[in-house]
C-alpha positions as CSV (number, residue, x, y, z in Angstrom):
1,X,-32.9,3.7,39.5
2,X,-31.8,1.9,36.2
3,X,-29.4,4.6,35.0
4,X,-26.0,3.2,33.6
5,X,-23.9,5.7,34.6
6,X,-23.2,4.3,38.4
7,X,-21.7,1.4,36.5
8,X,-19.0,3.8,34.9
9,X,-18.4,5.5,38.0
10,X,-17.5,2.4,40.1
11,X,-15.0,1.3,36.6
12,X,-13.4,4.4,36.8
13,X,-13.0,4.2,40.2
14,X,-12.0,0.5,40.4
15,X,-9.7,1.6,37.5
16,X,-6.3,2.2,39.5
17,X,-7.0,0.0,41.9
18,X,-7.0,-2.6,39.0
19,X,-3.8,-2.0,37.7
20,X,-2.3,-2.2,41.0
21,X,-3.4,-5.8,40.9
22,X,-2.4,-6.6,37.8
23,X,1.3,-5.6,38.8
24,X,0.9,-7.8,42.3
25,X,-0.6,-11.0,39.9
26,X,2.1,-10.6,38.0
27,X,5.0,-10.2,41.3
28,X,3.7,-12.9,43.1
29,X,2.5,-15.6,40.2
30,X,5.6,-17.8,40.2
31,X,5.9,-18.4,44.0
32,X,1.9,-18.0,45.0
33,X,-0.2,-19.5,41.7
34,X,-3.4,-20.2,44.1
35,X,-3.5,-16.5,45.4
36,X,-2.6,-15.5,42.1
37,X,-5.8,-16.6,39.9
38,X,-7.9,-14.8,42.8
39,X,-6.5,-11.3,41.4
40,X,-8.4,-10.0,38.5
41,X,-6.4,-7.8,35.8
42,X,-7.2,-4.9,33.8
43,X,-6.9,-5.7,30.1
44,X,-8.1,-2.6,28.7
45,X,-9.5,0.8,29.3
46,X,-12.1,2.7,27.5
47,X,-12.0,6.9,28.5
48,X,-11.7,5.6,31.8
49,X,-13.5,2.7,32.3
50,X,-12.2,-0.7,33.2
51,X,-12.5,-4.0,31.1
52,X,-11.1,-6.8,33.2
53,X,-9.7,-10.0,31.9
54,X,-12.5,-12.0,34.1
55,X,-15.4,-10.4,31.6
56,X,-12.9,-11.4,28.3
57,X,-12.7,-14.6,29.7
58,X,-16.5,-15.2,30.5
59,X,-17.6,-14.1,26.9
60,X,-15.1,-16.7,25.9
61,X,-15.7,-19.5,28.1
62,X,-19.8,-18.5,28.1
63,X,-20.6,-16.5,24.9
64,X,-21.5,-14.8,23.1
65,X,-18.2,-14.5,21.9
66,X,-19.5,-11.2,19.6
67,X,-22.3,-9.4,20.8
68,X,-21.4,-6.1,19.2
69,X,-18.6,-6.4,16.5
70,X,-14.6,-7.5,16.7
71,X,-13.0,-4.3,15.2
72,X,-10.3,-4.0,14.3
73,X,-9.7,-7.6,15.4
74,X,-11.4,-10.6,12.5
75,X,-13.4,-13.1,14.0
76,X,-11.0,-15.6,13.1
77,X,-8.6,-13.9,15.5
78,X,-7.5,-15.5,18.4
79,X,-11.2,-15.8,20.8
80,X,-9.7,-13.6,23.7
81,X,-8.4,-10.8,21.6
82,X,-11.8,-10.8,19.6
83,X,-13.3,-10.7,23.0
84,X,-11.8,-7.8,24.5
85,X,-12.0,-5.5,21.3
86,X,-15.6,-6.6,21.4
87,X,-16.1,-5.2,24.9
88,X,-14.1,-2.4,23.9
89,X,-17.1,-1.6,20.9
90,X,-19.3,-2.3,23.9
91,X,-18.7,0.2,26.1
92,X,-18.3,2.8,23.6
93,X,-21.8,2.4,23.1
94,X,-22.9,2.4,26.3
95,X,-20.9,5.5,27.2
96,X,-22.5,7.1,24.3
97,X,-26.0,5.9,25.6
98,X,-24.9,7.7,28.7
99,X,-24.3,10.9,26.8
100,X,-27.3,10.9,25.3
101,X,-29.1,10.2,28.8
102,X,-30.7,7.1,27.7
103,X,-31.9,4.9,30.7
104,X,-34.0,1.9,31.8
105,X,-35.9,2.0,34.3
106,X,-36.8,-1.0,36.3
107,X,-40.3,-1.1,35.7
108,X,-39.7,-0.7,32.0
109,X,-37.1,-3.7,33.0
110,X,-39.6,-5.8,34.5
111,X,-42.2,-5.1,31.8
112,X,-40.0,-6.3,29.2
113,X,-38.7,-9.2,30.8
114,X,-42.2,-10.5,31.4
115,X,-43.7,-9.8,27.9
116,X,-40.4,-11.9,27.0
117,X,-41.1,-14.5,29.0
118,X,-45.2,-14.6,28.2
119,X,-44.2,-14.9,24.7
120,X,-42.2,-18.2,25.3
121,X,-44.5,-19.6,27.8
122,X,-41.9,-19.2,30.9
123,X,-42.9,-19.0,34.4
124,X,-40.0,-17.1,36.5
125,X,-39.1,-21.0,38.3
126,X,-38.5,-22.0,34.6
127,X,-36.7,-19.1,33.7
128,X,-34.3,-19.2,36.7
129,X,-34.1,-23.0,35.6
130,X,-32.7,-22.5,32.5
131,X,-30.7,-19.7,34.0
132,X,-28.8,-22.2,36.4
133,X,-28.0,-24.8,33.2
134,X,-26.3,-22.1,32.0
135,X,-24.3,-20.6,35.0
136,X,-26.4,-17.9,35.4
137,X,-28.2,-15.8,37.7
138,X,-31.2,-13.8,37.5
139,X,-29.4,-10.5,38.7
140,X,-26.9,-11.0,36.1
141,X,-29.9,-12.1,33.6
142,X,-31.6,-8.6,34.5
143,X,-28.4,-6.3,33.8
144,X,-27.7,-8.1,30.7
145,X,-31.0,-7.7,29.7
146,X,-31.3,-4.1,30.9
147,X,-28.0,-3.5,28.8
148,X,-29.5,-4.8,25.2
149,X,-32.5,-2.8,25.6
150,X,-30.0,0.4,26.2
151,X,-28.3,-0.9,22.6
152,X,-31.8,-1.2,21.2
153,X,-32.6,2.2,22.3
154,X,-28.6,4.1,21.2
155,X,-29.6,2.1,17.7
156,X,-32.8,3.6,17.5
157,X,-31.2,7.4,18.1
158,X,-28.0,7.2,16.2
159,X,-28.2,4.4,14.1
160,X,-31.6,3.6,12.5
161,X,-32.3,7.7,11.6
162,X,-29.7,6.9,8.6
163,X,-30.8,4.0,7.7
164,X,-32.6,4.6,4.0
165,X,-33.9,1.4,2.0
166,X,-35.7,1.6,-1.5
167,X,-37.9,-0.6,-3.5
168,X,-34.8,-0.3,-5.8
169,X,-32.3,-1.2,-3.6
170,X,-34.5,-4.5,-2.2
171,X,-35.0,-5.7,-5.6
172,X,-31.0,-5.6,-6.2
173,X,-30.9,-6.8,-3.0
174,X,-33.2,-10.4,-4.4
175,X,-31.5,-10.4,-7.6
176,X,-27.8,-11.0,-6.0
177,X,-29.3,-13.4,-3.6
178,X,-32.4,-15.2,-6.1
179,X,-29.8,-15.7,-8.6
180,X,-32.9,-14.6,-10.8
181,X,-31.4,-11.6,-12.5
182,X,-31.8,-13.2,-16.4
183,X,-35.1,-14.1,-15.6
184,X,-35.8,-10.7,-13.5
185,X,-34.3,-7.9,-15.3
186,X,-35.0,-6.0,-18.7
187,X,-32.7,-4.0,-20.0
188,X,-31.9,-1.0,-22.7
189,X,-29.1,-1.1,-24.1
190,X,-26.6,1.2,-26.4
191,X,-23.7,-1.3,-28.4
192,X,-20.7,-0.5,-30.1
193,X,-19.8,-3.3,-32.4
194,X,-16.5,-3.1,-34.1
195,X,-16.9,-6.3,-36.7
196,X,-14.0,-8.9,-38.0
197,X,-14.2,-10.5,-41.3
198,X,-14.6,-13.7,-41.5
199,X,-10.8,-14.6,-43.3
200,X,-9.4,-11.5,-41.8
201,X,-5.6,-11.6,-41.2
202,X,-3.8,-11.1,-37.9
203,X,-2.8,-7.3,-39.2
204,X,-6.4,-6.7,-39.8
205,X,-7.4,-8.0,-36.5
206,X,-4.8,-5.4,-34.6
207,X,-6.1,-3.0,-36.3
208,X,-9.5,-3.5,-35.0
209,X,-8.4,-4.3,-31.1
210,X,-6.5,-1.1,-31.6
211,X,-9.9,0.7,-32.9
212,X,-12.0,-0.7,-29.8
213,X,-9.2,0.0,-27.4
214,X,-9.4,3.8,-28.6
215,X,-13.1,3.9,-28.2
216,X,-12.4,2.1,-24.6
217,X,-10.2,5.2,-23.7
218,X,-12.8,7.6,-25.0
219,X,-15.2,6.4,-23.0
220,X,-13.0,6.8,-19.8
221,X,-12.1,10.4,-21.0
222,X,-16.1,11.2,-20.8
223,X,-17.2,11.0,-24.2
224,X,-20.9,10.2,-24.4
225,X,-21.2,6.3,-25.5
226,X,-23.5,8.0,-28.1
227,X,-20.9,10.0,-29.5
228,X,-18.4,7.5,-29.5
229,X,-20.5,4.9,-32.0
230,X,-20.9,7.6,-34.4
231,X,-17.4,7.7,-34.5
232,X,-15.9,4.4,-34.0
233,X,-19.0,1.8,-35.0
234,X,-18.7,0.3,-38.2
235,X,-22.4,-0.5,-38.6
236,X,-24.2,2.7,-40.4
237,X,-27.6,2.2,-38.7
238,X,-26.0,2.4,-35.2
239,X,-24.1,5.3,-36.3
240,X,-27.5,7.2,-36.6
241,X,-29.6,5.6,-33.9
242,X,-26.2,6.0,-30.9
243,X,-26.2,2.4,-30.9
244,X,-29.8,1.6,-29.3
245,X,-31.0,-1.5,-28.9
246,X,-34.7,-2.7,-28.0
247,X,-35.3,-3.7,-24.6
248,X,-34.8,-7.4,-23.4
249,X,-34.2,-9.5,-20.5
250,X,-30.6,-10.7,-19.4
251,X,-31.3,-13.9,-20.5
252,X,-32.2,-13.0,-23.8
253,X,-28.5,-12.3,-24.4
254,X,-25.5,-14.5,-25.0
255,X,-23.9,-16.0,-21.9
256,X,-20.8,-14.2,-22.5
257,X,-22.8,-10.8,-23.0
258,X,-25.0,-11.5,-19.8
259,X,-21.8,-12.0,-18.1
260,X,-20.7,-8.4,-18.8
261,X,-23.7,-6.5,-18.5
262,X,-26.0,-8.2,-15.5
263,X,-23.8,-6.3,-12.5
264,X,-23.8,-2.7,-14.6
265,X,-25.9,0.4,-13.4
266,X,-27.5,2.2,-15.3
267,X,-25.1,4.9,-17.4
268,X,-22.4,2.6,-16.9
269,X,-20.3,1.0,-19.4
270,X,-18.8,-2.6,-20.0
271,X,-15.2,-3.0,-20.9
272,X,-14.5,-4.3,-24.6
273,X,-15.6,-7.9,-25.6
274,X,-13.9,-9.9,-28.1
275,X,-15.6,-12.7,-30.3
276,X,-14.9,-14.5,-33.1
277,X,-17.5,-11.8,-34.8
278,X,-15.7,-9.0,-33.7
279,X,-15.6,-6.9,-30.9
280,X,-18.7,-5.4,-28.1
281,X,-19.0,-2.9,-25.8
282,X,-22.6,-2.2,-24.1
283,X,-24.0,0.7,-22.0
284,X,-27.3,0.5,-20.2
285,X,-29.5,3.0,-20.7
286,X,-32.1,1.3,-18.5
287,X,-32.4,-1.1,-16.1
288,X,-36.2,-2.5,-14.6
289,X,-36.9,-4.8,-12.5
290,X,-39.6,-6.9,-13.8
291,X,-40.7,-8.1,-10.5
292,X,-42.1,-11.7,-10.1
293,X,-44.8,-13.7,-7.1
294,X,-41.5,-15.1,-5.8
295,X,-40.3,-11.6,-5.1
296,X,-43.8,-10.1,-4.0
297,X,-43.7,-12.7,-1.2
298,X,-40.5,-12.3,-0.1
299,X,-40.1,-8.6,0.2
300,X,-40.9,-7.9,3.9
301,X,-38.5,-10.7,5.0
302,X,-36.0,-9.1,2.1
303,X,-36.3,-5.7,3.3
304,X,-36.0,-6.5,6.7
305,X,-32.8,-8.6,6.2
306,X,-31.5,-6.0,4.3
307,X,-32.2,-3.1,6.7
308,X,-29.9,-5.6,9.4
309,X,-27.1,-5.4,6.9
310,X,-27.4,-1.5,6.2
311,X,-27.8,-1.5,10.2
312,X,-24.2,-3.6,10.7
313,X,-22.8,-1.6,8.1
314,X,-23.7,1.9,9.5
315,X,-22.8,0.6,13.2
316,X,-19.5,-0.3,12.0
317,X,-18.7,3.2,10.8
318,X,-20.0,4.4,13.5
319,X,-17.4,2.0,16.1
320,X,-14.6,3.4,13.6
321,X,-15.4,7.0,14.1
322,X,-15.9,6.3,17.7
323,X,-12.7,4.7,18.5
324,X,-10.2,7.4,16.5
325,X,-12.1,9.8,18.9
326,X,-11.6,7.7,22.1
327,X,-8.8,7.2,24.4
328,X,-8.3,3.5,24.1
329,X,-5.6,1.7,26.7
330,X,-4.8,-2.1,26.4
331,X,-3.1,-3.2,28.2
332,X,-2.8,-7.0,27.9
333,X,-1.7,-8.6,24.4
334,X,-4.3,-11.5,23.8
């Protein structure tokens, strides 16, 4: 009791029976419209199993619209098609949940439900309420529920097992969203600084954007940025030193230099600068998070929001592996 595989059974079996429908809807719609909308149609099939146009429609008409992702479809596609590719992601998931022999049982059903419903102070006569304002049953409310804690339980098997989250990558994680990185983030940096004079002429001037260009090129050949100062840098204690600079905060830099270094990693590069004093590239050497009380507060909530993206971002590779693999029938163009 509580297995899903029954479920797939009675698709696949409902499955020609389906499209024999679907070719009587669409014989008899001109001449017998009321008979007609009784008929449901198949709009896609999934190895096998059925998705109907009644359960596209219902996510549309009832929501959730989404539940597991729209690929390949966008979400500002039109609702049905987003539906059915949904359902489609859906039930590759719970096939694989099947494969994997992951069940609920009813107790473990009921036992959920009512923690849920302790938690939020419902009685089942208020539950079943607030089912009804919503055009929903309590059998349907159990199966839907029983079907999320299947997803919870293929996420924790396939999906969660990769998921890997550092201190490193949550701090990243609050300096793209804090906004805080100038204030947040110390850096040591190597420069190249190819300088203008003051009353230099235009030739003179070419001649240096030539000279930083080379370096540039350098650079993406593989040459250490060490290597290429002592070569191209017209600043003798730079020359010696690879062009090192003492550590400092983002902010401690000119806007146009913060610009251009705040997104690097470390060992990587920025691409040549021009002022009016001549011309910049930097490499980080080092890159620390300085941490702040801000940050110290907000890291479980940060580290949790993050693993939810990693979490999307893993079950979307996932759905794209699984659906190159699958044999995927629709049959109705939303």
């Amino acid at each position: 009791m509580g297995r899903i595989s029954p479920q797939y059974y009675r698709y696949k079996k409902l499955t020609g029976v389906l499209k024999s429908l679907s070719l009587a809807g669409a014989f008899f719609i001109g001449q017998h419209a009321v008979a007609a909308e009784l008929i449901d149609r198949l709009v896609a099939e999934v190895n096998g199993a059925a998705i109907t146009l009644s359960e596209a429609r219902s996510k549309v008409d009832k929501g959730p619209l989404i539940e597991i992702s729209p690929f390949p479809a966008k979400e500002q596609d039109p609702p049905l098609q987003v539906a059915i590719q949904d359902l489609i992601n859906k039930k590759l998931i719970m096939q694989k949940a099947e494969e994997l022999e992951i069940e609920v049982t009813d107790a473990a059903l009921n036992e959920e439900i009512n923690k849920f419903m302790k938690g939020r102070n419902l009685t089942k006569e208020s539950l079943n309420t607030a089912l009804a304002e919503q055009g929903m049953g309590y059998d349907q409310y159990r199966e839907d529920f029983r079907t999320s804690m299947i997803m919870n339980q293929f996420q924790g098997r396939e999906i969660v097992p990769q998921i890997k989250i550092t201190d490193r990558d949550i701090q990243l994680y609050y300096l793209r969203n804090s906004g805080s990185a100038a204030e947040n983030m110390r850096l040591v940096l190597r420069q190249l600084q190819i300088s203008l004079p003051p009353d230099g002429v235009a030739a003179v001037k070419e001649g240096k954007r030539n000279l930083v260009d080379k370096a540039y090129q350098e650079l993406e050949g593989g040459m250490p940025f060490e290597q290429v100062v002592k070569i191209y840098s017209d600043n003798d204690e730079a020359r010696k030193t690879g062009g090192l600079m003492s550590s400092l905060y983002v902010k401690d830099l000119a806007p146009l230099f913060q610009s251009a270094v705040k997104d690097l990693d470390e060992g990587k590069y920025s691409k040549p600068i021009e002022t009016p004093v001549g011309y910049f590239i930097f490499y980080v050497e080092k890159k620390e998070f300085s941490g702040s009380e801000e940050y110290v507060k907000q890291k479980p909530q940060l580290e949790n929001a993050l693993r939810q993206e990693e979490m999307g971002r893993l079950l979307s590779r996932w759905i794209e592996a699984q659906r190159k693999k699958a044999d995927i029938k629709i049959f109705m163009a939303p």
